[in-house]
C-alpha positions in Angstrom: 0.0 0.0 0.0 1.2 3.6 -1.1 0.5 6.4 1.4 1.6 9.3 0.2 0.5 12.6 -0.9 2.7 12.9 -4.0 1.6 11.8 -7.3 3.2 8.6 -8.6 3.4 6.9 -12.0 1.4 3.8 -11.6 -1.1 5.3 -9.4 -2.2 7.8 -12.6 -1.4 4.5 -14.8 -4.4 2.4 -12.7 -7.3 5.3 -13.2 -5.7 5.6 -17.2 -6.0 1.9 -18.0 -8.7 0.4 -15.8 -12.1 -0.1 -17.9 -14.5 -1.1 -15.3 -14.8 1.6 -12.4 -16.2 1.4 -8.6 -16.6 4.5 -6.0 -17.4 4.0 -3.1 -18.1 7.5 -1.2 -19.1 8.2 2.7 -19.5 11.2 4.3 -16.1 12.3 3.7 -16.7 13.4 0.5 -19.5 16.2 1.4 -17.3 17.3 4.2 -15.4 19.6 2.3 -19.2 21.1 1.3 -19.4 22.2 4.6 -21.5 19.0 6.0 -20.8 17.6 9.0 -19.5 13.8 8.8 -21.1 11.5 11.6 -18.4 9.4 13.3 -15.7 12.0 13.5 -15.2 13.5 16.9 -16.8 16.7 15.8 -19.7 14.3 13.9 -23.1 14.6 13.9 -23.5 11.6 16.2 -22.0 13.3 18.7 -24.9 16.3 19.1 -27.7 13.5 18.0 -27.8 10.1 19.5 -28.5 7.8 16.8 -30.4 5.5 18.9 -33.2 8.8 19.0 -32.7 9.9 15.7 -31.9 7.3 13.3 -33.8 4.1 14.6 -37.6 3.1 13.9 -38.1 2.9 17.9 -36.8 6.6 18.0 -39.1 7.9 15.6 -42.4 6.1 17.1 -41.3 7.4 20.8 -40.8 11.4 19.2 -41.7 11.5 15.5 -41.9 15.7 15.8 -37.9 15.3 17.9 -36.8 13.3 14.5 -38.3 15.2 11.7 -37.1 18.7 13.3 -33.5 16.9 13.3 -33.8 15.5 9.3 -35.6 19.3 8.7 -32.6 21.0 10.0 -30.2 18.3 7.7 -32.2 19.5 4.5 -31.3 23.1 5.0 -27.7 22.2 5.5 -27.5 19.9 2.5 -29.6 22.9 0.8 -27.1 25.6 1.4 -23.8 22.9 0.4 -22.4 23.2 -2.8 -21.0 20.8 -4.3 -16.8 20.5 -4.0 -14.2 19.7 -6.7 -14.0 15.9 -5.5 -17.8 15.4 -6.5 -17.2 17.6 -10.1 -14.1 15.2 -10.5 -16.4 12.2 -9.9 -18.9 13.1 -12.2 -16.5 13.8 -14.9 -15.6 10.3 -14.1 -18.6 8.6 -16.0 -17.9 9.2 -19.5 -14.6 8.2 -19.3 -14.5 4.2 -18.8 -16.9 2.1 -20.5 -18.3 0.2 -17.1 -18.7 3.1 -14.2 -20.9 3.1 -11.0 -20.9 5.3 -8.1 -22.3 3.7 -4.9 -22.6 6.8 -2.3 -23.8 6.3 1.5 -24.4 9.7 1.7 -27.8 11.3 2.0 -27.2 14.8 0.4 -27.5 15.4 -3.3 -24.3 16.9 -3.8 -23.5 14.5 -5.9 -26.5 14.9 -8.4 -25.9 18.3 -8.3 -22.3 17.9 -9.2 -24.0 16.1 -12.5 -23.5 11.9 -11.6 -25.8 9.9 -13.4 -24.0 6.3 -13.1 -24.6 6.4 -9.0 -27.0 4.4 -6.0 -28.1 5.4 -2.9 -27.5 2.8 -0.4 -28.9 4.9 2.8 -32.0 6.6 1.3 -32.2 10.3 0.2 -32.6 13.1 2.4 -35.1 14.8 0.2 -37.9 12.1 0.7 -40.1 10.9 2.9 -41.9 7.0 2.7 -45.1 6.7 3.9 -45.8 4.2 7.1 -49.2 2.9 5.3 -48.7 2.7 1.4 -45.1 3.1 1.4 -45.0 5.7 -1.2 -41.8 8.0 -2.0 -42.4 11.0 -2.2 -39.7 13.7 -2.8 -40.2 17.1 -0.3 -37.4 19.6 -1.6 -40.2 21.8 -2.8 -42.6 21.3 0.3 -43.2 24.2 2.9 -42.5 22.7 6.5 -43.2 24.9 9.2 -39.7 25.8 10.8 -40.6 23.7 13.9 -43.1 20.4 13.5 -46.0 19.8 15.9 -48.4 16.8 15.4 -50.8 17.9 13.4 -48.9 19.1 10.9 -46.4 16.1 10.2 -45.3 15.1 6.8 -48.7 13.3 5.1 -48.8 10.9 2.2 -50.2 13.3 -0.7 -51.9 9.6 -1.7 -53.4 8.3 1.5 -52.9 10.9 3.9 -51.0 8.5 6.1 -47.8 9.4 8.7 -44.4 9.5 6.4 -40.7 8.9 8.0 -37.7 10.3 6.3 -36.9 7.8 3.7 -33.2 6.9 5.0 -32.1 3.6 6.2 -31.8 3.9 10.0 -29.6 1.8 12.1 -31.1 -2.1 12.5 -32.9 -1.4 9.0 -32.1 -3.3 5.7 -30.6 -2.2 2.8 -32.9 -2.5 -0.3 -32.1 -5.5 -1.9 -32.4 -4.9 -4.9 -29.9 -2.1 -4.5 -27.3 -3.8 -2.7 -27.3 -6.7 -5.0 -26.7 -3.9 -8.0 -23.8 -2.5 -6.2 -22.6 -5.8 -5.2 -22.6 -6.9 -8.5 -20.3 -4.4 -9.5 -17.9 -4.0 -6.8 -17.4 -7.9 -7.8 -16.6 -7.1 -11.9 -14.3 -3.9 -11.3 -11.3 -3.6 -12.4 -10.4 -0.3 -10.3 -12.5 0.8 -7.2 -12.3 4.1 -5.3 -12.9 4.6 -1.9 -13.8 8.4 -0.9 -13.9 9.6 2.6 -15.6 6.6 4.3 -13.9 4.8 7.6 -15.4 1.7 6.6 -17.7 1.3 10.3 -21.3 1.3 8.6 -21.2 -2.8 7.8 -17.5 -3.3 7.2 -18.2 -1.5 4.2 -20.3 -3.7 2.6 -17.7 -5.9 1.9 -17.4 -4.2 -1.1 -13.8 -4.1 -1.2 -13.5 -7.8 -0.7 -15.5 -8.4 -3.4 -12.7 -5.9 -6.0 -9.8 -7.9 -4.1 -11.2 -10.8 -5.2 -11.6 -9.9 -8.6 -8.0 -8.9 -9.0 -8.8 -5.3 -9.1 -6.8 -2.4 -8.2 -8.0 -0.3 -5.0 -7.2 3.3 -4.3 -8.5 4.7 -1.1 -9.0 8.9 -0.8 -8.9 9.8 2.7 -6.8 11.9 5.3 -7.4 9.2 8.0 -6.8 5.9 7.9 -9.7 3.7 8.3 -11.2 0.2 8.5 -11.0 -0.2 4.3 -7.3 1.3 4.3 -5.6 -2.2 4.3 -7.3 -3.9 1.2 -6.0 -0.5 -0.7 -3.3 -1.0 -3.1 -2.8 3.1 -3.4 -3.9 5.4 0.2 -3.8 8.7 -0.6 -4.2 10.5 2.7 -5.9 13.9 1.7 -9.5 15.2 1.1 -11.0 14.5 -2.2 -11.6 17.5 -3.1 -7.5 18.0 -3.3 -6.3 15.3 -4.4 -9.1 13.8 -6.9 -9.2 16.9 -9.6 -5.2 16.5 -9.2 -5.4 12.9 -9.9 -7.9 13.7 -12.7 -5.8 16.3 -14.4 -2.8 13.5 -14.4 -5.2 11.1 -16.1 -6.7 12.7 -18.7 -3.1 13.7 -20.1 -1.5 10.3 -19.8 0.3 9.1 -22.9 -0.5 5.5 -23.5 
């Protein structure tokens, strides 16, 4: 494993020649926007306890507690902006012939920054599912009032029924049909990325397993080192939004 800052030959040769692409991004990757990540000592787990605010049993015992939490998240998420790491990463797709982003974040940075090619394993920020007809519905362009009481929480526009914020809390299941996707091509790369993640959420999905087993090459973006570092091949131990546009800028005038 490389760990250094500098750019080297073979790690610009691996992104020039690889065909088939994996990123993996956590909340690393939005930092730089100015959202706060979760696990880090200044992280958002650390003001909420996840055990209120992102479990089912939290939400039954204070729905109006929750909602005002994932209320205040949308108007962070609304006034980010998306850094050079997701630009980079959306300049990405048309590059390699096979290319998926798999993102655990919530935010739309990443659709902002104009990726197509990309999941959502942990839901979307900007929706809410509905507890009776399980409808998603997207609420970017609803008017909440600035704090929830009973009466007026999030309704199903179809059935009128209580909605919860359409993320995957902690003791919840991926959707299958999702993780399978992502699975599927974490286990056919050739080259997969890891962006600001440390790996805790599920050992990463064992996503990286599945590229080590496949022979592919594994570049990790990330100041700290974290539970994904030691199946990389390449660590380069900054923030994306540094060292993937300088990365990029390598690749795209490589001489083959």
């Amino acid at each position: 494993m490389s760990n250094s800052i500098f750019l080297q030959k073979d790690l610009i040769e691996v992104f020039a020649k690889a065909k088939n692409v994996f990123v993996f991004t956590g909340a690393g990757a939005s930092k730089e926007s100015g959202l706060p990540t979760f696990r880090e000592i200044d992280g958002e787990w650390k003001r909420f306890d996840p055990m209120t605010f992102a479990t089912m049993e939290g939400f039954v015992h204070d729905p109006v507690l929750v909602w005002n939490m994932y209320r205040s998240r949308q108007k962070q998420i609304a006034q980010a902006q998306p850094n050079p790491g997701h630009i980079t990463l959306a300049c990405m797709e048309s590059f390699y012939s096979d290319f998926l982003l798999v993102t655990q974040n919530v935010d739309d940075l990443h659709e902002r920054a104009g990726s197509e090619k990309m999941v959502k394993i942990h839901g979307d920020a900007w929706q809410m599912r509905c507890l009776e007809c399980s409808g998603i519905f997207d609420v970017r362009d609803q008017d909440f009032p600035e704090e929830f009481v009973m009466e007026t929480l999030p309704k199903c526009p179809n059935c009128g029924g209580f909605c919860r914020p359409n993320i995957v809390w902690f003791g919840e299941y991926l959707c299958a049909e999702t993780l399978c996707l992502a699975t599927h091509h974490a286990s056919i790369c050739d080259l997969m990325i890891i962006v600001g993640t440390s790996g805790e959420v599920s050992n990463g999905y064992g996503f990286a397993e599945f590229a080590c087993d496949n022979g592919a090459k594994i570049v990790e973006i990330n100041p700290t080192e974290g539970l994904l570092t030691e199946y990389a091949d390449f660590w380069v131990a900054e923030p994306a939004g540094e060292a993937l546009p300088r990365i990029w800028g390598e690749v795209l005038s490589y001489e083959f």
